[in-house]
N, C-alpha and C positions, 0 to 999 in steps of 0.2 A: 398778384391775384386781385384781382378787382371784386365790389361789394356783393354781386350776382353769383360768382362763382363762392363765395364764401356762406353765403347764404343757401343756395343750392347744396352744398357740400355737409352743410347742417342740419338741413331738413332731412336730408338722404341718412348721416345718423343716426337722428333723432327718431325718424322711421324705423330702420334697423335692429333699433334696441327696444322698440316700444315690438316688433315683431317674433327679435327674441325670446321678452317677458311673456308674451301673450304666449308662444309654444311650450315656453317651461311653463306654466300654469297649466298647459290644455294637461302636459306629460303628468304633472302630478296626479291633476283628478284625473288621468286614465289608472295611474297607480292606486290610486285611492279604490276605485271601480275596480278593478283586479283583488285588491283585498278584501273587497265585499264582500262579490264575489264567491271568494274563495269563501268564507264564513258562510254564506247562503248556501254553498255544496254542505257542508260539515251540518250545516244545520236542517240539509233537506229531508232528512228521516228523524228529527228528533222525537217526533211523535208517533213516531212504529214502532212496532212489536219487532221481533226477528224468532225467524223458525228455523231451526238448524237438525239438519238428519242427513248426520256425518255418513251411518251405514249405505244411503242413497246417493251420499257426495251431493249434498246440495244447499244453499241458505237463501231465504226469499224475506224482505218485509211486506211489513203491512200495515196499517193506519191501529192505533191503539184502540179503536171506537167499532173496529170490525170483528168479527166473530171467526176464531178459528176451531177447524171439527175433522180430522181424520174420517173420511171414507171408506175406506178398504186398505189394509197390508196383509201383505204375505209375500214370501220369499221370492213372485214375480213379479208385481209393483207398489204400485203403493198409491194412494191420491187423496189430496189434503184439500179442503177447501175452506176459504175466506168469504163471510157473508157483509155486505154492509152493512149500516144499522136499520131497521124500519126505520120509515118516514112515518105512520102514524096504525092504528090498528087497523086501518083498510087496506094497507099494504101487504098485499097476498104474493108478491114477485117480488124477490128479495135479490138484486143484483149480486153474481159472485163472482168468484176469479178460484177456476180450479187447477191444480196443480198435478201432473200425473207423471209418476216416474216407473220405469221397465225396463228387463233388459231387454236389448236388441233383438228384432224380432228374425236375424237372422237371416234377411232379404236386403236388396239394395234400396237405401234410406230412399234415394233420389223417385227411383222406378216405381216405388210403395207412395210416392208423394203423387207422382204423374199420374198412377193408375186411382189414388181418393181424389183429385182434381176433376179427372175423366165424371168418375161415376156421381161425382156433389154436383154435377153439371149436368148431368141426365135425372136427377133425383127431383121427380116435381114440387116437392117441398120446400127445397133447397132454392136459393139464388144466388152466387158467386158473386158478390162486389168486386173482391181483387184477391188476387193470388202472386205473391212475388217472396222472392228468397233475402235474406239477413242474415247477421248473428247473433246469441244471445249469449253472454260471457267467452264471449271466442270461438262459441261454436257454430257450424251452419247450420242455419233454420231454414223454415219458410213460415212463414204469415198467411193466412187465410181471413177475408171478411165475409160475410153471408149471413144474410138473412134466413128464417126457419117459420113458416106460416104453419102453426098448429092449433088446428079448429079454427075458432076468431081472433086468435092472439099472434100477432109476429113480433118475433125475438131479434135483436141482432146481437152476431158472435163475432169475437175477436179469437183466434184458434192461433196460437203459435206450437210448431215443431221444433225438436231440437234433437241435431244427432251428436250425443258425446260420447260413438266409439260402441264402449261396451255396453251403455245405457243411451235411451231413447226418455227425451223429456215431451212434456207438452204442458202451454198454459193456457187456459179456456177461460174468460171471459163474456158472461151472459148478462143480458139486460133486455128488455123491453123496450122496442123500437124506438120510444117517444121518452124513457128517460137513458138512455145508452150514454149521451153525451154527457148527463150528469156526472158521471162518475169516471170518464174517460183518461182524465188528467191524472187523478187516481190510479186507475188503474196503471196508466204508465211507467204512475212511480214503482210503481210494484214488480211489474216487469223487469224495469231496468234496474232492479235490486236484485235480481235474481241473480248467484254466484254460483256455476259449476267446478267442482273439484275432481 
């Protein structure tokens, strides 16, 4: 073998192992990022509250700094609502996230969705952003966005449905056109905490 090919045969090597090391390093920090990660889920409610109302079959959180206040119960639904904090004493619009549970109204979820789409859509108040279907804890939903102009003030809502069966869920999120997005992230979390049993 002559000097060329021994040298070439080296360098190919020495490549090799230096390409090695460099993927075992990428793999650990992806393992490392995976364990984080994992710690960041565990840790993404640690400052919620949790509401649980076994009789309704349901558990929702919420940020420790929000206000929660039962609306109405009685034997056919029920609705709990979550205030965020004031921003300051001129704050007259207090962003919420309401929670409404029922039983089943007894009609087709889907037909009773079509037929609130139809008429939020003829309602001059109303403005439909988007309407498309999900799940929420396993169940099918639908999602509603719209805007609501009353008097000089327009609101935007985030409306989610939920059919679980023998009860009918819904979460209503309200805010103020120009602060909606503040709290949006928020809101999310909240959402996605929501467990139907």
């Amino acid at each position: 073998m002559n000097l060329k090919k021994i040298i070439f045969l080296t360098l190919l090597v020495v490549i090799l192992v230096l390409v090695g090391i460099f993927l075992f390093k990428n793999e650990e920090v992806d393992e490392s990022k995976l364990s984080l990660n994992s710690k960041e889920e565990v840790d993404l409610y640690a400052d919620y509250e949790e509401y649980k109302k076994s009789d309704w079959g349901f558990e929702v959180k919420y940020p420790k700094d929000w206000e929660q206040k039962k609306i109405d119960e009685n034997g056919e639904n029920l609705s709990i609502a979550f205030f965020s904090p004031k921003e300051d004493n001129l704050d007259v619009f207090i962003e919420n996230v309401i929670v409404f549970a029922s039983k089943a109204e007894g009609q087709d979820f889907d037909e009773l969705m079509g037929e609130g789409i139809k008429e939020m859509a003829e309602d001059p108040v109303k403005e439909l952003i988007e309407n498309r279907k999900t799940s929420i804890s396993g169940y099918p939903a639908y999602v509603l966005e719209y805007l609501v102009t009353d008097y000089a003030t327009k609101s935007k809502y985030l409306h989610y449905f939920i059919n679980a069966g023998e009860r009918w869920y819904q979460i209503l999120y309200t805010a103020r056109i120009d602060t909606y997005d503040d709290h949006f992230k928020t809101v999310e979390k909240i959402i996605n905490s929501m467990v139907i049993k």
